[in-house]
C-alpha positions in Angstrom: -6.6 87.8 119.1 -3.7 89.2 120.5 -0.2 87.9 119.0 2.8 87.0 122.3 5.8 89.5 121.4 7.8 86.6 120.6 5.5 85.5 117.8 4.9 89.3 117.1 9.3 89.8 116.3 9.7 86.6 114.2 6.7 87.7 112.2 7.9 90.7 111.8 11.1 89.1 110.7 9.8 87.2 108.1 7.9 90.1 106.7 11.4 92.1 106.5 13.1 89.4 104.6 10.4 88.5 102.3 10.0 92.0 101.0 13.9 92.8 100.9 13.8 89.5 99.0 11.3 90.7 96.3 12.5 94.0 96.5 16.4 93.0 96.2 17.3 95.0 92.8 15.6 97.9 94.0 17.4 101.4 94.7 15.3 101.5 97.8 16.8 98.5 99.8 20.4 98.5 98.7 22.7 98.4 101.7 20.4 97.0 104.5 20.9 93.9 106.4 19.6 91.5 108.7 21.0 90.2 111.8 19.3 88.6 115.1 20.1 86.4 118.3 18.0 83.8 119.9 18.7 82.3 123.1 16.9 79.6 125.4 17.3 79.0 128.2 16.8 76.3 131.4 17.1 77.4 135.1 17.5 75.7 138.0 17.5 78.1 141.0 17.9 78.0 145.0 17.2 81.2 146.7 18.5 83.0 149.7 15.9 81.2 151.8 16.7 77.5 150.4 13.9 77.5 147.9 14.3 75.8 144.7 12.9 76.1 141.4 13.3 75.8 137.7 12.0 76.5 134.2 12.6 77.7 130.4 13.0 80.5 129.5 13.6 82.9 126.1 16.1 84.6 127.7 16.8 87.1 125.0 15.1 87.2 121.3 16.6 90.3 119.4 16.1 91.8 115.8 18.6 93.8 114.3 18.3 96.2 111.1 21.1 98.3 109.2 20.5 100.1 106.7 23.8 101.8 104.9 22.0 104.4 102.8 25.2 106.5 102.2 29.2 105.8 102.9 29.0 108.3 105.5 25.4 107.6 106.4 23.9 104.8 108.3 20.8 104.1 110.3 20.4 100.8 113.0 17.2 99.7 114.5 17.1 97.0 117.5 14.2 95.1 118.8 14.7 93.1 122.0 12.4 90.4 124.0 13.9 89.4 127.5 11.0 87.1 128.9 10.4 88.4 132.6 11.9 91.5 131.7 11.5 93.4 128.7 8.5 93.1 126.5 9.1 93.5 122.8 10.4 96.9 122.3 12.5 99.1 120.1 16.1 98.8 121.9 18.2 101.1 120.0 17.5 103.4 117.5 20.2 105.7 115.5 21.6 106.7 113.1 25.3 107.5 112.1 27.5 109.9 110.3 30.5 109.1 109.4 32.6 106.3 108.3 36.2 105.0 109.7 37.7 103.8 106.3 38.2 107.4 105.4 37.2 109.9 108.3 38.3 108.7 112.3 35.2 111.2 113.2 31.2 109.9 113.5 28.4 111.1 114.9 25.9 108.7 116.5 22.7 110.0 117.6 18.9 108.4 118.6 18.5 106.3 121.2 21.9 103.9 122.3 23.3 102.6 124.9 26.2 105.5 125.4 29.7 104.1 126.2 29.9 104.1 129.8 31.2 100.8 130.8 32.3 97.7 129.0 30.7 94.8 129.9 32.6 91.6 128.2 32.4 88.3 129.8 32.4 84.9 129.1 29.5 83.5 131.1 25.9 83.3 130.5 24.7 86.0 133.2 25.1 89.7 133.1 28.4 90.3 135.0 27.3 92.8 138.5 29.5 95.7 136.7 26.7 95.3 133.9 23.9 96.2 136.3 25.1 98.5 138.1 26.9 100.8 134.7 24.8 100.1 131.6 22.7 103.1 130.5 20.9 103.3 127.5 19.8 107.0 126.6 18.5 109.1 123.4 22.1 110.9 123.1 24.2 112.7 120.9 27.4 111.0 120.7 30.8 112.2 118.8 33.5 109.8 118.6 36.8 108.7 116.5 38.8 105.9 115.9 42.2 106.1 114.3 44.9 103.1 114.8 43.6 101.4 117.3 42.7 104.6 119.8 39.1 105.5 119.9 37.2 107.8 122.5 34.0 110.0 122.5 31.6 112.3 124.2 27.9 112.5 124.6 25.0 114.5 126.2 21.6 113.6 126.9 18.5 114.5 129.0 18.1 111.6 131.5 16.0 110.4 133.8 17.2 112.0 137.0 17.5 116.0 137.6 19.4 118.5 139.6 16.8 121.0 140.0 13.5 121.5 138.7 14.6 121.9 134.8 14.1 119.4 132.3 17.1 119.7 130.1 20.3 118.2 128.8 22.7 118.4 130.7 23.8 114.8 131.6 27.2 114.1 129.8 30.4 111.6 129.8 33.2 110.3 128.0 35.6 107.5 127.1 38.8 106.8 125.7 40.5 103.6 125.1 43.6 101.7 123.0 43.0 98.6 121.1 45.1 96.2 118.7 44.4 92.8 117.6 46.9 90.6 115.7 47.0 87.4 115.0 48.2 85.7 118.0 47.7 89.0 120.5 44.2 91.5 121.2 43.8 93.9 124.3 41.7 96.5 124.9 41.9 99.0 128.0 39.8 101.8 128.5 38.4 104.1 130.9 34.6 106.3 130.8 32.9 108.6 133.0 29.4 109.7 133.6 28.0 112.7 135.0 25.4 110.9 136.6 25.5 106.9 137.6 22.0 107.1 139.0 21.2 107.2 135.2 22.1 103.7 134.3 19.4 100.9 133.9 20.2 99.2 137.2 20.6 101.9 139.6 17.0 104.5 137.8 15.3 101.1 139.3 16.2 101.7 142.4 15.9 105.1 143.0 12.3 104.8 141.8 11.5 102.8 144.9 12.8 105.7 147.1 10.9 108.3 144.7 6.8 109.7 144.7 4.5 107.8 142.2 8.0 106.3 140.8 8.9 109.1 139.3 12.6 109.7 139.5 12.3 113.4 138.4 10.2 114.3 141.8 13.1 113.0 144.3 13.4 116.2 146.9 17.4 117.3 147.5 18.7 115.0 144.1 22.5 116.1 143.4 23.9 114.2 140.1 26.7 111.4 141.8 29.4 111.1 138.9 30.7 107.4 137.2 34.0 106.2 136.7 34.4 102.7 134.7 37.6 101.3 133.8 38.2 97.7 131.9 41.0 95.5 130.6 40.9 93.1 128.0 43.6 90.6 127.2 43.6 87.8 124.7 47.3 85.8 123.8 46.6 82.3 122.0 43.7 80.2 123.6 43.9 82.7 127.2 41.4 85.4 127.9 41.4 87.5 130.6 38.7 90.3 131.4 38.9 93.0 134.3 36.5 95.6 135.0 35.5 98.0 137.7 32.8 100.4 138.0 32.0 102.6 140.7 30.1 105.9 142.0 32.5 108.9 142.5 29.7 110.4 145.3 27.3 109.1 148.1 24.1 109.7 147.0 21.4 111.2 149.2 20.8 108.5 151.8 17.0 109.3 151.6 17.4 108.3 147.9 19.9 104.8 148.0 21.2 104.2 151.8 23.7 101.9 152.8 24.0 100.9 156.7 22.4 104.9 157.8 24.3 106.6 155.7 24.2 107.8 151.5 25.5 104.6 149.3 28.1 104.7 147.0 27.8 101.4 145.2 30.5 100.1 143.1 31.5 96.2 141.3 33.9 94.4 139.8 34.5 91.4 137.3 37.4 89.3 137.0 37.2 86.6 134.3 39.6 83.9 132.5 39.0 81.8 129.7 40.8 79.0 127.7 39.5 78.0 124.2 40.5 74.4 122.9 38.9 72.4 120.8 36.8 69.0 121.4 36.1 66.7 118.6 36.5 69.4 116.2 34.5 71.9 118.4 35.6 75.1 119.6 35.0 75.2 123.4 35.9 77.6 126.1 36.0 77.4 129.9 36.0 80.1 132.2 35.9 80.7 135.8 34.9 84.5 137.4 34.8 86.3 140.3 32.3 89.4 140.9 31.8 91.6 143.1 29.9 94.8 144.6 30.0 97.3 147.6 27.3 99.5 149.1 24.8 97.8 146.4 22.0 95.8 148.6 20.1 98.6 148.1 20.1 97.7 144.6 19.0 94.3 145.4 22.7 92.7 143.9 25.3 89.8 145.7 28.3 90.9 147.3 30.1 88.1 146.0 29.5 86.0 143.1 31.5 83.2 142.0 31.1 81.5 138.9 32.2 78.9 136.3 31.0 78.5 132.3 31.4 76.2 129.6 30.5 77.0 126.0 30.6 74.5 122.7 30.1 75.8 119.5 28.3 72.8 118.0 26.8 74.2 114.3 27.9 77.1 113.1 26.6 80.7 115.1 25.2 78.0 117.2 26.3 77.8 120.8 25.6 75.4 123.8 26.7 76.9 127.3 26.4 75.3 130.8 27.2 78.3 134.1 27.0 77.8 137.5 26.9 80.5 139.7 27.0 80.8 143.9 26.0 84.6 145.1 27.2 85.2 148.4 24.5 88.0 150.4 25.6 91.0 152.6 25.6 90.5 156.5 22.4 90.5 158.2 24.3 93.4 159.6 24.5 95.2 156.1 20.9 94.3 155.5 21.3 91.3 154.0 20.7 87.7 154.9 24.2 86.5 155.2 23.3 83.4 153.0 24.2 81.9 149.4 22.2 81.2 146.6 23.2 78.6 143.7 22.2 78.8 140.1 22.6 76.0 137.5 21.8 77.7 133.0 21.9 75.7 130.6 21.5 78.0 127.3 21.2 77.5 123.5 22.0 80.4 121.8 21.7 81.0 117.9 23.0 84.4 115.8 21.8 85.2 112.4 
């Protein structure tokens, strides 16, 4: 009988614990830990078209492993289950030389998702700069942080190629400034990418346009270069996020088109919060406003306008309520020139 990946990751959960718990004063285990996320959720949609529906969910179940064999030595495992999207599978796994208490330098390499992008937000959803920016690769990454500045580079073989060579000879970088004090945080940064089309979002897209699906056959391919820049400011109970993410090229029209001619798709996220406290209860609200251009190829809004509430009622325990409204492109740009509304109401607990 076959076991559903959900049952399949707690399982293998329990299994983990119990034998770290028998095995606790062994040499062998020393220095690895347990962490994992668990979120349901319930949807109530109306599409572009005025149809409604609704349902629960298990948004996201994931299973964390560290495992600190060494000071300067370190290896993480992730499983992740996103129901409608990602059967149970190994999300990251690397491992790490180096440690910041007494070196700035490390060297992360397996598979992770390589710093292109931010991605912080206070809602429930994905923000749009998310789908269009996040790539997770098997890389070689070397980074520092020293006082609050931190930066890195990485190469890997992706999915996409210039040419009929199967190499690596993707790359990017990043470099940022970050402080946090007791009343004050920020964090600004910018990254770059040799080729956007490498990301989760926009490899989806391009295997529409490609034979069998396969990326790597797409006739005339020339790598279209990333630029992502955030901000990130916190003073007292206000939080403000900004991010923008956008392709530095047009890529091949044949390949992602936009109104005849080659897209180059690009979004933005602009969040604020305030944190306060109800009946003991730490609670933020936050309103956002996202954003993307040359992206209805990639089957995103071009507007989105949102508005989240989040309690912490036990401890690691939230409950979160978002609305959302996507605005469509033109009929003129391909679109349907129509909204959609979203209601989530999510449950999340960290261990």
């Amino acid at each position: 009988m076959k076991m559903k990946p959900i049952a399949v990751a707690i399982s293998l959960s329990g299994l983990v614990s119990t034998q770290i718990a028998k095995a606790e004063d062994t040499q062998l285990l020393k220095g690895v830990s347990i962490n994992g996320l668990l979120q349901v959720e319930a949807r109530f949609n109306q599409d572009y078209a005025g149809n409604d529906s609704s349902d629960f969910v298990v948004d996201e179940f994931g299973l964390g492993i560290e495992a600190k064999v060494h000071k300067f030595a370190k290896a993480q495992i992730a499983f992740v289950y996103e129901e409608g999207a990602t059967d149970l599978e190994i999300d990251e796994a690397f491992l790490t030389l180096g440690n910041s208490a007494e070196s700035p330098v490390y060297l992360a390499v397996g598979q992770l998702y390589v710093p292109f992008g931010n991605f912080e937000s206070h809602m429930v959803s994905d923000p749009l700069t998310l789908e269009i920016g996040e790539a997770r690769e098997k890389a070689a990454q070397l980074g520092f942080e020293t006082r609050g500045l931190y930066g890195s580079v990485y190469v890997f073989n992706g999915m996409t190629q210039d040419g009929a060579e199967d190499k690596i000879d993707h790359y990017g970088a990043n470099i940022g400034f970050a402080q946090e004090t007791e009343r004050l945080n920020y964090d600004v940064g910018i990254s770059y990418i040799s080729d956007l089309a490498d990301s989760d979002g926009l490899t989806g897209a391009l295997e529409a346009a490609a034979p069998a699906g396969d990326v790597t056959q797409l006739a005339n391919y020339d790598y279209v270069n990333g630029l992502s820049a955030h901000l990130l400011f916190k003073i007292g109970p206000i939080s403000l996020i900004g991010e923008y993410v956008t392709a530095l090229d047009e890529f091949n029209a044949s390949h992602l088109a936009f109104n005849g001619k080659g897209a180059e798709p690009k979004a933005w996220n602009a969040e604020a919060g305030y944190t306060f406290n109800i009946m003991g209860k730490e609670t933020t609200l936050a309103l956002g406003y996202q954003g993307t251009d040359e992206a209805v190829a990639i089957g995103l809004p071009e507007a989105r306008i949102l508005a989240g509430l989040s309690v912490g009622i036990y401890d690691n325990t939230t409950f979160s309520l978002e609305y959302a409204r996507d605005e469509d492109y033109d009929v003129s740009d391909s679109g349907t020139g129509k909204d959609a509304d979203r209601v989530t109401l999510q449950l999340a607990l960290e261990f």
